[in-house]
N, C-alpha and C positions, 0 to 999 in steps of 0.2 A: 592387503587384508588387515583391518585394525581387528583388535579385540571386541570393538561396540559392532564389527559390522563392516560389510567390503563398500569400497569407497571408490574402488576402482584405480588407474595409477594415474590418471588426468582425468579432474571432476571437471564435467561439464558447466562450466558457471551460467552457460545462457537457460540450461534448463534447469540449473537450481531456481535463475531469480525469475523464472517464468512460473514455476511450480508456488513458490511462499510467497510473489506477489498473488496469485489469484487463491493461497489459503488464508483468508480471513478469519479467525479463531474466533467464535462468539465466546463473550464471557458465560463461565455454563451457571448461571441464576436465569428468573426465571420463566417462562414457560415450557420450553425445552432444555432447560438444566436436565433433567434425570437423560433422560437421551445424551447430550453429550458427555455427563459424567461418565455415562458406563461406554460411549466410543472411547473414551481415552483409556479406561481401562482396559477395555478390551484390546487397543493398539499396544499396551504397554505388556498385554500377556502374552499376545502373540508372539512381539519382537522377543522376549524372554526365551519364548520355546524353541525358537527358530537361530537360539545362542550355542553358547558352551555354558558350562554349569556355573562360571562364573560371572557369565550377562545375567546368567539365570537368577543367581542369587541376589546378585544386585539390585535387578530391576521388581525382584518381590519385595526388595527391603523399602525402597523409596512406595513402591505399593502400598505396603502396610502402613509407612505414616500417610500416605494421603489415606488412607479409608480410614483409619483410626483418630488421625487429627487435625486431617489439614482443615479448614478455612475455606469453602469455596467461594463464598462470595465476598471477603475480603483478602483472595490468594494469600491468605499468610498460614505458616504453619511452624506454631510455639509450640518449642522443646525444648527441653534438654538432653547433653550427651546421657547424665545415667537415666535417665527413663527410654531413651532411646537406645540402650544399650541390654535393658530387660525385655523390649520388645523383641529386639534382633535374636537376643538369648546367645550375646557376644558381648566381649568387655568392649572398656569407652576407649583401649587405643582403635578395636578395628572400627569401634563407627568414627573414630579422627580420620582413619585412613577412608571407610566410603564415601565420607560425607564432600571429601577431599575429591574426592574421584565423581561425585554428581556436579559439584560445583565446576570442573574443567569440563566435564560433559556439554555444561550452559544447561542442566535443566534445574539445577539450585544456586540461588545467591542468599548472601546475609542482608537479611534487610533491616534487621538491630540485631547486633551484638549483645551477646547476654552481659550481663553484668553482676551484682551481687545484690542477690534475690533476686535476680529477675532471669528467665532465661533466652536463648538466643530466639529469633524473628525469624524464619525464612519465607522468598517466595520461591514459588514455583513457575519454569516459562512451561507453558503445555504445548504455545507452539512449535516450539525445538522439541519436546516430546514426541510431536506427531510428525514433524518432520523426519528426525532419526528413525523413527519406527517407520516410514512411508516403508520400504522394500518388503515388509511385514503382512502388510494391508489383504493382499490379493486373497490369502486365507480365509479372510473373512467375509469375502465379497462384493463384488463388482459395486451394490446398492452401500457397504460403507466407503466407498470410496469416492462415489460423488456425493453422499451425504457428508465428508467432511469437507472435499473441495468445493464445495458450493458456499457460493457470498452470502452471508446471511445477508435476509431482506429487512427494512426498517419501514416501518411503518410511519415514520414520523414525516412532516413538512417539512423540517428544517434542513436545510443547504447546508452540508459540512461545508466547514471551514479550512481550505487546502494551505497549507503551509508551504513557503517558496524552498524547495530541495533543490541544492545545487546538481549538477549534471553526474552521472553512475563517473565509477575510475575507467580510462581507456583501456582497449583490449589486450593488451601485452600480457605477457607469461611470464613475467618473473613471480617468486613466491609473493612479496609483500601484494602485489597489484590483484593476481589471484584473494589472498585473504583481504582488500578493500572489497573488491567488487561482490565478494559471499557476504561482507557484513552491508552493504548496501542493498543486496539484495534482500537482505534478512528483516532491514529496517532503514527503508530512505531516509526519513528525516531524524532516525536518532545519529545515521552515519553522518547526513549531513551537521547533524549539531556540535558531533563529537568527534567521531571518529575520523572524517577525511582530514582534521588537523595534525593528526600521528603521521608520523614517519619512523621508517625501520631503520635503528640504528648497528644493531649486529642479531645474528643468529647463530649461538653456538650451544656447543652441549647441552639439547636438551632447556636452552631458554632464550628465547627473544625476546629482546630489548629494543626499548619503544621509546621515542622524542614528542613527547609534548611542547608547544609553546609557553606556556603557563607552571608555573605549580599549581594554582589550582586545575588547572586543568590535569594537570597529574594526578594530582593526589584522589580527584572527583571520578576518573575513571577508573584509576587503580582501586578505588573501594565499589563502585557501581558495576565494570563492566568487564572487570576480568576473565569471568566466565564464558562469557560470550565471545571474546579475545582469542581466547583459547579454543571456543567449539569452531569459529572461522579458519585456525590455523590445524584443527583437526580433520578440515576437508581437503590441505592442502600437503601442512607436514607433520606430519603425526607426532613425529619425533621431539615436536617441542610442547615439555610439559609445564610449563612454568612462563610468566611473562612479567618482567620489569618494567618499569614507565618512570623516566624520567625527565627532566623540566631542562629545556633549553636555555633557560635565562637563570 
């Protein structure tokens, strides 16, 4: 049992990546924006109720800025710590510390860093939203559950364009192979682009350390994709809160 939520003590990887490949997240603009907007809220209040009071709190805080400020049709949501911090109606160390704590979740990354006069950027993943919340759902009813697992339909002619993904990681059980095969399933081709070049270098106290081929390939995913690094290693080992990436050469 984690604190977001029970995880079980061996996640099933084959029905994780059976589950988030057939959820396809429509971006919620528009004809059915107002519909998906309010499933995700509604997914996000649920999982809150169904917490301790410290999901609870948490998951109203990130509530409140998306209703208050986020961004939905350009998933961004500009803030800063002290307006974020009058919101909460808490000082700006504990929004350091929750904002710390959504970012390892994988449901917030920086996507600009604030700077001077300017403040920080974030987006939001809503499909890791609705994924974590999936155990939540039943609450709500059988009709929101195939309305979010259902493929949005496209009206267009045009033939996507499929991108060559190399092959998922093989079955074995060790942690690292586990946390590939959740980030592949979460995303083939960004695992394919990025991620299946990593290799685990140690696991200890609390942080795993990660081999890049590249610096830039270190340094591009230690800024983009840490959070999600983390939410993978959250279905496996909890225990690691923190993730290093460093460059082979």
């Amino acid at each position: 049992m984690t604190k977001f939520g029970h995880l079980g003590t061996r996640p099933n990887l084959e029905a994780i990546e059976r589950r988030e490949m057939r959820m396809q997240i429509a971006k919620p603009v528009g004809r059915n924006a107002s519909a998906l907007k309010y499933d995700i809220l509604s997914a996000l209040s649920a999982h809150a109720l169904a917490g301790d009071k410290n999901r609870q709190r948490l998951v109203l805080r990130i509530s409140l800025l998306i209703t208050a400020r986020y961004n939905w049709q350009r998933n961004e949501l500009s803030i800063g710590r002290e307006e974020i911090s009058r919101l909460w109606s808490v000082d700006e160390r504990t929004v350091k510390r929750e904002m710390s704590r959504l970012r390892s979740m994988g449901w917030l990354t920086v996507k600009r860093p604030g700077a001077r006069g300017r403040v920080s950027v974030y987006e939001l993943d809503l499909k890791q939203m609705l994924v974590d919340t999936r155990p939540s759902w039943h609450v709500l009813g059988a009709d929101f559950t195939d309305r979010i697992d259902q493929e949005p339909r496209t009206e267009s002619n045009v033939v996507p364009f499929q991108a060559n993904v190399a092959a998922p990681p093989d079955g074995t059980e060790d942690t690292w192979s586990l946390v590939q095969a959740a980030l592949h399933a979460r995303d083939p081709e960004l695992w394919s682009s990025w991620f299946r070049h990593l290799s685990e270098a140690e696991r200890a106290g609390g942080r795993a350390t990660l081999m890049a081929p590249s610096r830039f390939m270190a340094d591009y995913i230690a800024s983009q994709w840490t959070g999600r690094l983390l939410a993978a290693y959250a279905r496996v080992d909890p225990s690691v809160r923190s993730i290093r990436i460093e460059s082979a050469v």
